[in-house]
C-alpha positions as CSV (number, residue, x, y, z in Angstrom):
1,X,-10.7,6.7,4.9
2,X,-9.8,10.4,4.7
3,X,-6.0,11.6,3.9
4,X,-5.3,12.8,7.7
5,X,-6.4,8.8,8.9
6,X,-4.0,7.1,5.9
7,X,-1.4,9.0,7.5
8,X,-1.2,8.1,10.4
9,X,-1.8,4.4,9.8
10,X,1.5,4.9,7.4
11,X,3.2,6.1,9.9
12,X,2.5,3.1,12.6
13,X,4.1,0.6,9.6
14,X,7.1,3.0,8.1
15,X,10.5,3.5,10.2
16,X,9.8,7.3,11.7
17,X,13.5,7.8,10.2
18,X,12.7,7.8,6.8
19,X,11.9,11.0,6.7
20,X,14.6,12.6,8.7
21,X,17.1,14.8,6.6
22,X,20.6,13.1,7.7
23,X,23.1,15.4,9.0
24,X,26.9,14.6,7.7
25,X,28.2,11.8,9.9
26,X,24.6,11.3,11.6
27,X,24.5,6.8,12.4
28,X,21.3,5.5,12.8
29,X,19.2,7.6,10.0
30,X,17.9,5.7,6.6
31,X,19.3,8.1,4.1
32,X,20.8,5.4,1.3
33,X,18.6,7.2,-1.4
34,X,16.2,10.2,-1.1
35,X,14.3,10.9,-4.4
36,X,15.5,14.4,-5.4
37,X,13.1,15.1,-8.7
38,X,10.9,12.4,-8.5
39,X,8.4,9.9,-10.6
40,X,7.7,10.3,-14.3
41,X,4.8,7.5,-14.8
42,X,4.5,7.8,-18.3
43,X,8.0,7.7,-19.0
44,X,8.4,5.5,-16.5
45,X,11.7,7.1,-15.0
46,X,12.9,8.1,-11.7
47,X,15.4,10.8,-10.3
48,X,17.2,10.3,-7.4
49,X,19.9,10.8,-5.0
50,X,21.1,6.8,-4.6
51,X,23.8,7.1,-2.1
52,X,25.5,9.7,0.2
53,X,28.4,10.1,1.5
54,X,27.2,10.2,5.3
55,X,27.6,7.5,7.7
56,X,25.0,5.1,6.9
57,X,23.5,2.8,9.8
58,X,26.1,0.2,9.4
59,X,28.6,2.6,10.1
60,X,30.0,2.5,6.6
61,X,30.8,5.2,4.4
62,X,31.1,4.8,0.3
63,X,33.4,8.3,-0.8
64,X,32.9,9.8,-3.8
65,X,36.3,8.7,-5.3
66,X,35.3,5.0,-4.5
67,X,32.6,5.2,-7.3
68,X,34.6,7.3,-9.6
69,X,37.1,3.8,-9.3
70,X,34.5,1.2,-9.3
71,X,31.4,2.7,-11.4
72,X,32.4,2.2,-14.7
73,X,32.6,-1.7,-13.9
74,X,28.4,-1.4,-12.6
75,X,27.8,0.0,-15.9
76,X,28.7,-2.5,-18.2
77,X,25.3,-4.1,-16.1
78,X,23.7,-1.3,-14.4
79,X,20.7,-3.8,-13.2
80,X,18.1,-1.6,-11.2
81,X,17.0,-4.8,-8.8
82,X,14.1,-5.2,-6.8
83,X,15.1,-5.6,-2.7
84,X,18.8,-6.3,-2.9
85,X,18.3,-9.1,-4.6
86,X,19.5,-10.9,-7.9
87,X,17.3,-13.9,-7.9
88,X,13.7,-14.6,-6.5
89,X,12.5,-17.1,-4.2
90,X,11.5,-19.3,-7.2
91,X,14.4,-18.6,-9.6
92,X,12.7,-15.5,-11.5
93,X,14.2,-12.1,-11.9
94,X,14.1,-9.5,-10.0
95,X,15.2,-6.8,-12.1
96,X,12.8,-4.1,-12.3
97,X,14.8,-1.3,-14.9
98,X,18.1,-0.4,-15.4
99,X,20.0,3.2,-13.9
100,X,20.8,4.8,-17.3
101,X,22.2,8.1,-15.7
102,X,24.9,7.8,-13.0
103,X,26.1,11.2,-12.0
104,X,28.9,11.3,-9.1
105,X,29.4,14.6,-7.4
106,X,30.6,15.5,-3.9
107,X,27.3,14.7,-1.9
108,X,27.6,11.0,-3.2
109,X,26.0,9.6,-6.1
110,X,23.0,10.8,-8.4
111,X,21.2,8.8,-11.0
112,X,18.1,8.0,-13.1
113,X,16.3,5.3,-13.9
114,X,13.9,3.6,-16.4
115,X,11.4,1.0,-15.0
116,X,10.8,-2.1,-17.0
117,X,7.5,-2.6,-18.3
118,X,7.2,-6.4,-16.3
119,X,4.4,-6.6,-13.6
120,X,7.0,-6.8,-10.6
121,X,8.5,-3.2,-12.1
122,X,5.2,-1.8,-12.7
123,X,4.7,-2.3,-8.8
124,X,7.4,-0.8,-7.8
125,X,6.8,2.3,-10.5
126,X,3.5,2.7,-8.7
127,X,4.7,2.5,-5.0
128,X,6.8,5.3,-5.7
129,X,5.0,7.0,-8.0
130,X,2.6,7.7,-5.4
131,X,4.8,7.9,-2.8
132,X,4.3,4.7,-0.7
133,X,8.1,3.8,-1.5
134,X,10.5,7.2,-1.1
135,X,14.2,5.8,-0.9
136,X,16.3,2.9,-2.3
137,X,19.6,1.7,-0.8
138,X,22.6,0.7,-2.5
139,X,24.5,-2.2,-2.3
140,X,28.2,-2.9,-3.4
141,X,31.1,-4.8,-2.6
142,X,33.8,-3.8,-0.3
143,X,36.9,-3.3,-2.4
144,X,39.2,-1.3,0.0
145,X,38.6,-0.5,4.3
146,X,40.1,3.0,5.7
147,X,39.8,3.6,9.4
């Protein structure tokens, strides 16, 4: 199968949005993480913009000055899981590296990360190393509502 034909099938199993640039207050657009500087396999490390501080799909907006209050408590632990999740189907972990640069500034939050060298990481290394996988999402906890 030639480049042109892979594609297109891609783009019959990946949400169109992904790859729209959000606008600031734009609902409705996947924009949780874009990679910024991308992949470095062999030091198995990624760049990345994890969150801005545009409206995301659920309506909700994390500020900048809610992770200047709440980040330092995330990196005590600053667990880089696989798929929102803590805890696999079976019991086994799911964490795939750790963030061991957190950078805050006014577009939201900036960070890199170092895979672990466990199978489940190396999979998810790869997906993005090659592109298959562009974006991450963030979760957190609501600590304070503003409307």
């Amino acid at each position: 199968m030639n480049d042109s034909a892979l594609i297109e099938l891609r783009k019959l199993f990946v949400d169109p949005r992904s790859d729209a640039e959000p606008k600031p207050g734009q609902i409705g657009v996947s924009h949780a993480m874009r990679i910024a500087e991308g992949v470095d396999k062999r030091e198995r490390t990624i760049k990345a913009h994890v969150a801005t501080t545009d409206v995301a799909r659920d309506g909700m907006v994390i500020v900048s000055d809610a992770w200047r209050e709440w980040l330092p408590t995330f990196e005590r632990n600053p667990v880089m899981s696989a798929g929102h999740r803590h805890i696999g189907p079976a019991g086994e972990p799911t964490a795939i590296g750790f963030w061991s640069e957190l950078d805050i500034k006014e577009d939201g939050l900036h960070a890199t990360g170092k895979f672990s060298t466990t199978p489940l990481a190396k999979d998810y290394l790869t997906l993005y190393g090659d592109g298959s996988m562009r974006m991450f999402s963030v979760s957190w906890i609501t600590h304070k509502r503003v409307f």
